[in-house]
C-alpha positions, 0 to 999 in steps of 0.5 A: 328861137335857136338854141346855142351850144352854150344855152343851158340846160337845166338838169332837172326840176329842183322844186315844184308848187301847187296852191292849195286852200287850206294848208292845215288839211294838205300838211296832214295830207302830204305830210301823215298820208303820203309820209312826205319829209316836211322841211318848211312850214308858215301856218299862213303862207306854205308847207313845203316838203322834200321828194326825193332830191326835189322839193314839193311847195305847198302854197296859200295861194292868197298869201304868195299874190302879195308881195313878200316885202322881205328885201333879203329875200325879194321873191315876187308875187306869185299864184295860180287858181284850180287845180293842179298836178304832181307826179310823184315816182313810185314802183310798181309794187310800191303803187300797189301799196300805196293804192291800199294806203290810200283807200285804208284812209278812204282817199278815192282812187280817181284812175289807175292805167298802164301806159302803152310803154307799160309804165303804171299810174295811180291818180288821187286828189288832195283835199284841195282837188289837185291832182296827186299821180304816182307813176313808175320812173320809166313813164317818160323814158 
């Protein structure tokens, strides 16, 4: 496939999902432990909240396989199974805390490394055994 000068590109990630299965433990989470802003909520079907410009969706993964049935908002069926993974930017000294936090709430550190361009990671799972890292922004510079 060739790119074309007038293919665009987008400019970043506006939102990204992961499926969980039970949204009361990953509001409490993402929302009391992590201090995420929670924008959305439908006790049935999702959680969303804000990262930064970006924004974190919390799916049931049962409910988004049906179809919506909204004609407003004609969003099709979607889903995954198993875990997933977010990388959410932190600064050194802010892994740190968090690493404290995390433990303070007795939520396992499942690894902790600096990457060969020295950028540091701290990875975690939410109760649903996604896959939560934070790293520092120049990991991928």
């Amino acid at each position: 496939m060739k790119v074309t000068p007038e293919t665009p590109v987008p400019e970043g990630i506006l939102e990204a999902a992961l499926y969980v299965d039970d949204l009361a433990a990953a509001e409490r989470f993402y929302g009391e432990i992590l201090s995420l802003e929670k924008i959305q909520h439908d006790a049935e079907r999702h959680v969303f909240f804000r990262v930064g410009s970006s924004v974190l969706l919390l799916f049931n993964a049962d409910e988004t396989e049906k179809s919506s049935g909204n004609t407003q908002f004609p969003v099709p069926p979607h889903g995954a199974r198993g875990p997933g993974h977010v990388c959410l930017i932190l600064t050194r000294e802010q892994i740190d805390v968090m690493r404290k936090h995390l433990l303070d709430w007795n939520i396992p550190i499942d690894s902790e490394f600096d990457w060969p361009n020295g950028a540091r990671s701290l990875y975690v799972r939410d109760p649903s055994g996604n896959s939560v890292e934070f790293a520092e922004r120049h990991l991928w510079a």
